[in-house]
Steps between C-alpha positions, in 0.01 A plus 500: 500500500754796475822382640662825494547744773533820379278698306497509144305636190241242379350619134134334474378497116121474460318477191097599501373235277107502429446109410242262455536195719315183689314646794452118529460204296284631166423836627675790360568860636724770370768559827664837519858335633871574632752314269174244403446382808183542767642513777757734410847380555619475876794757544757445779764799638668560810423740718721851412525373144425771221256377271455627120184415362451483145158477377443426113096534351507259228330674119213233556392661781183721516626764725758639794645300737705536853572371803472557842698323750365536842910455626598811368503793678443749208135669399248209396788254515626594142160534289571863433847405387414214341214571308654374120245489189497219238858462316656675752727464805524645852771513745490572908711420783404453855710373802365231708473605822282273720515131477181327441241351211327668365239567175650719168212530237398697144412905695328612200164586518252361544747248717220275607478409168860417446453329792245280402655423164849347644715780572646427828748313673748457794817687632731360764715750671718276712660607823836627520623212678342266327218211501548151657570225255172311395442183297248624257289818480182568273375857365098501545287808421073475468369747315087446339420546119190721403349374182228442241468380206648711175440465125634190456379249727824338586662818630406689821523864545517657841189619691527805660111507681626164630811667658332772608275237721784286594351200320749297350500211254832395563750473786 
């Protein structure tokens, strides 16, 4: 929790890391992550705070990456801004305005398939006067995986006629 009251700038770093990881126990699929994790990591600020996002594509990666945080108030959340090729780095800055949760994901097209391949997570914009004291709290997201077998047997690769149908093999 943020014990402060006053606003403040908060500088999130993200990395765009394409990976291959468990899906589950002996099956295989190449994420597209956030600083290697699926879910993303969960970001907290305080309502009024400025926050500078810095979003890094990793060389490994395949192609552009952004994000798009559904708490800022600026066009598509920050994709345009954001949008930062492999090796590279981009910078934006957007002032949280309304407290809430709410979703920030990779905004590059096609964003379903980000989507589908890990690149999403959770931003808490806490109220100005703060939240009540609690003994524990948990971060849950859902999200289904798309795939089909690839080349090698032991790795999945994402499905996109299963997307399209909403028919997932994972939850």
């Amino acid at each position: 929790p943020i014990e402060r009251n006053y606003p403040a700038k908060v500088v999130v770093k993200l990395t765009a890391l394409e990976q291959i990881m468990d899906l589950m126990d002996g099956v295989q699929f190449k994420f597209w992550t956030l600083n290697g994790s699926v879910p993303a990591p969960f970001i907290r600020v305080r309502e009024g705070d400025m926050v500078e996002v810095q979003l890094s594509n990793s060389a490994s990666s395949m192609m552009p990456h952004s994000i798009d945080f559904h708490a800022a108030a600026v066009p598509m959340g920050g994709a345009l801004a954001s949008e930062t090729p492999p090796t590279r780095t981009s910078t934006f800055q957007f002032r949280a305005l309304r407290s809430g949760i709410y979703l920030y994901h990779c905004g590059s097209q096609p964003v379903d398939i980000h989507l589908a391949k890990g690149m999403y997570g959770l931003v808490l914009v806490e109220p100005k006067e703060g939240l009540p004291k609690v003994d524990k709290e948990f971060y849950i997201m859902q999200n289904e995986f798309y795939v089909k077998d690839g080349a090698n047997p032991e790795l999945k690769v994402f499905d996109m006629a299963k997307a399209e149908y909403e028919l997932p093999d994972y939850v």
